[in-house]
C-alpha positions as CSV (number, residue, x, y, z in Angstrom):
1,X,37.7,16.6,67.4
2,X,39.8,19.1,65.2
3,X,41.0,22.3,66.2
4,X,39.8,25.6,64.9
5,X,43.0,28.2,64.9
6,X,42.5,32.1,65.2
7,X,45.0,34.9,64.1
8,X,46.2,36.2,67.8
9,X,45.0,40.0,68.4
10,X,47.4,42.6,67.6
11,X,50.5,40.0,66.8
12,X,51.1,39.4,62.9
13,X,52.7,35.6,62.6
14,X,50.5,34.2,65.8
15,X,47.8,31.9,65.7
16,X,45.9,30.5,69.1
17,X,43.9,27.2,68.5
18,X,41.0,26.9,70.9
19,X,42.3,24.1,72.6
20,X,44.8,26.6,74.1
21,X,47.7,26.2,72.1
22,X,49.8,29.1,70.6
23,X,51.5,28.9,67.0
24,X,54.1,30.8,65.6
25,X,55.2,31.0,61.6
26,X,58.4,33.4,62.8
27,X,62.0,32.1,62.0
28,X,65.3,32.7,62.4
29,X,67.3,33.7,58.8
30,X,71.6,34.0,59.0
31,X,72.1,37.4,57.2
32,X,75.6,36.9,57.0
33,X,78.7,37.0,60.0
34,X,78.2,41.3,60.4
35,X,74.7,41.5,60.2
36,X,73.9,38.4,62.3
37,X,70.5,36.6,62.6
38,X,66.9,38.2,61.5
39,X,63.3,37.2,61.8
40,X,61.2,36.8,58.9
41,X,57.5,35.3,58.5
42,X,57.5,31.5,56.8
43,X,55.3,29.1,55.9
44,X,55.9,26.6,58.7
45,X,53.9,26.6,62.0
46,X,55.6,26.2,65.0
47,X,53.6,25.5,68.4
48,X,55.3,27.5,71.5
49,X,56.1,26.1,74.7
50,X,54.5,28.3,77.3
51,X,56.2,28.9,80.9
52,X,54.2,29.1,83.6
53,X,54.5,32.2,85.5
54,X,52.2,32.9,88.6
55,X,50.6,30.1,88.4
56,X,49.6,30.6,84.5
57,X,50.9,29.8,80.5
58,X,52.2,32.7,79.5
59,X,54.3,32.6,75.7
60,X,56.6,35.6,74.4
61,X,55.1,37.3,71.2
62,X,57.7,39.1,69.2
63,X,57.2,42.2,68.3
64,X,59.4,44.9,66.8
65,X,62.2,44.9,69.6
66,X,60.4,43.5,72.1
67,X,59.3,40.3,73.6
68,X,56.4,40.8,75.5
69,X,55.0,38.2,77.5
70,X,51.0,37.4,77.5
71,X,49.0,34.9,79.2
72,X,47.9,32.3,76.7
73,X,44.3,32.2,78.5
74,X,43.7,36.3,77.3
75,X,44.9,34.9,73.5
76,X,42.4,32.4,73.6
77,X,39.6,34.7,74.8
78,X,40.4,37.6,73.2
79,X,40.4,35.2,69.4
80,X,37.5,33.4,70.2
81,X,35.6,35.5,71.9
82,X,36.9,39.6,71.6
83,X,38.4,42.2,73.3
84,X,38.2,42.4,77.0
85,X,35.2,44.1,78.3
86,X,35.8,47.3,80.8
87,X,35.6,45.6,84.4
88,X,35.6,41.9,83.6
89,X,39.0,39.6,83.9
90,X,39.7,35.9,82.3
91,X,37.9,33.4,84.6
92,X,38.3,29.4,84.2
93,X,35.2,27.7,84.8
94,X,37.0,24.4,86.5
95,X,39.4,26.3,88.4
96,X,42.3,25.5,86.8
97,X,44.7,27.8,86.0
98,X,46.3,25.8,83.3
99,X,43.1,24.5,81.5
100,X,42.8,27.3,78.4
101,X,40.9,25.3,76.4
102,X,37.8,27.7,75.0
103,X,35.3,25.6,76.9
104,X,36.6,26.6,80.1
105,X,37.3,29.8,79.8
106,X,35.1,33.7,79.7
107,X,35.3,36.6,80.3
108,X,33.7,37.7,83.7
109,X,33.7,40.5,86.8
110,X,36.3,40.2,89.8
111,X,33.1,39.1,91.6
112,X,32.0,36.0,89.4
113,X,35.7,35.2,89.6
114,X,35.8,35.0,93.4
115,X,32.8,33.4,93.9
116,X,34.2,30.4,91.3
117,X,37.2,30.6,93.1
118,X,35.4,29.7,96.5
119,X,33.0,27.1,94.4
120,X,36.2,25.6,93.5
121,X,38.3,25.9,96.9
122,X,41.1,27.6,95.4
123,X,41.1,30.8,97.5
124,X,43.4,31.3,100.3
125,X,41.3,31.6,103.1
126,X,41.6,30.1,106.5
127,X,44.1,27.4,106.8
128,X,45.4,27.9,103.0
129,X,46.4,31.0,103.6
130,X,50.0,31.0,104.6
131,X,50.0,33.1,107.6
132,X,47.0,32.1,108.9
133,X,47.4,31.2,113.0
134,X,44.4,29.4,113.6
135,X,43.2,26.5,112.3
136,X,39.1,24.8,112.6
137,X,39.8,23.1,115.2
138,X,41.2,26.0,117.0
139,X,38.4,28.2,115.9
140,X,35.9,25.5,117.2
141,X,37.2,25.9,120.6
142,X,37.5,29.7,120.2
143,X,33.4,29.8,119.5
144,X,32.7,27.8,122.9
145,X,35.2,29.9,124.8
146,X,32.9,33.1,123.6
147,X,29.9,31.3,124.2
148,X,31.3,30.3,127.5
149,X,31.4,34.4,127.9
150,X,35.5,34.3,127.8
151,X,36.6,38.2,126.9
152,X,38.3,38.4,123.5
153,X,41.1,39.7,125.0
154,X,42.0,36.6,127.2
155,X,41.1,34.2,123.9
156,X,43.7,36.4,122.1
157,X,46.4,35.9,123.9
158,X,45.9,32.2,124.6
159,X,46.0,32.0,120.4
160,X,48.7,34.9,119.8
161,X,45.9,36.8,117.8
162,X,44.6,40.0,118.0
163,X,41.6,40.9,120.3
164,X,40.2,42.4,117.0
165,X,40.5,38.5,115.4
166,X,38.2,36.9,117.9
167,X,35.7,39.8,117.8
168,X,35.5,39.3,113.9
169,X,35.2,35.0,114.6
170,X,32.2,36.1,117.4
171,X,30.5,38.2,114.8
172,X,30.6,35.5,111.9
173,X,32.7,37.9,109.6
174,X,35.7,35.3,109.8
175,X,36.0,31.9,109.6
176,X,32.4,31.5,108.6
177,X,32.6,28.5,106.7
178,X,34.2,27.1,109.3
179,X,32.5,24.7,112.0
């Protein structure tokens, strides 16, 4: 399967192939010991190496005097697909982060995103989350405790939570998808 290549948006000398790589046809020319090095457009294509940064590819795009730094996943869309519609974000339909082939990615609301981010178990809720006290096990024993008619207040402290915490696992508003 070949790979269709796009100019990238806004960035003369950038190309994005839908497979999620970024090109460049930028290079470095000597203009002599007091003038020092300049960029001028060639002929020759040069894929980038993206870092990751948050979690995501991002590549530096020169431009004028500065270097700013996009995520490859936005060149892709934007190329293939267009601008960035008011109110939607980049989503990845396998939940990877660093898949920015087309095929995975589109353009959708914060909403459709977290929803595919729970379809895919990548959100931080409940024991992924890094500060998170309780675990399901804990929880499980928390629900028979209430059910047991124990007061929040005395569950709290057992766990080192908040009153508040137990009220919102009674009422189903945490730790839902938990047992």
């Amino acid at each position: 399967m070949s790979v269709i290549y796009k100019p990238v948006v806004g960035h003369l000398g950038y190309r994005v192939g839908d497979d999620g790589s970024v090109w460049s046809c930028w290079k470095r020319v000597f203009k002599g010991y007091r003038s020092g090095h300049n960029f001028v457009l060639g002929d020759v294509w040069t894929r980038l190496k993206p870092n990751i940064v948050r979690r995501y590819y991002q590549v530096s795009l020169r431009r004028t005097d500065k270097s700013p730094y996009r995520k490859v996943h936005h060149l892709v869309l934007e190329a293939f697909v267009g601008l960035r519609p008011q109110g939607t974000e980049a989503c990845h339909n396998n939940g990877n982060r660093l898949d920015n082939d087309l095929s995975n990615l589109r353009w959708g609301t914060k909403s459709e995103n977290y929803q595919d981010r729970h379809k895919h178990g990548t959100t931080n809720d409940g024991v992924r989350n890094g500060r998170a006290k309780l675990t399901p096990e804990k929880v499980e024993v928390i629900r028979k405790r209430i059910a047991d008619g124990d007061s929040p207040k005395v569950i709290a402290k057992d766990y080192k939570v908040t009153a508040t915490a137990i009220r919102l696992i009674k009422t189903g508003r945490n730790w839902r998808r938990f047992p």
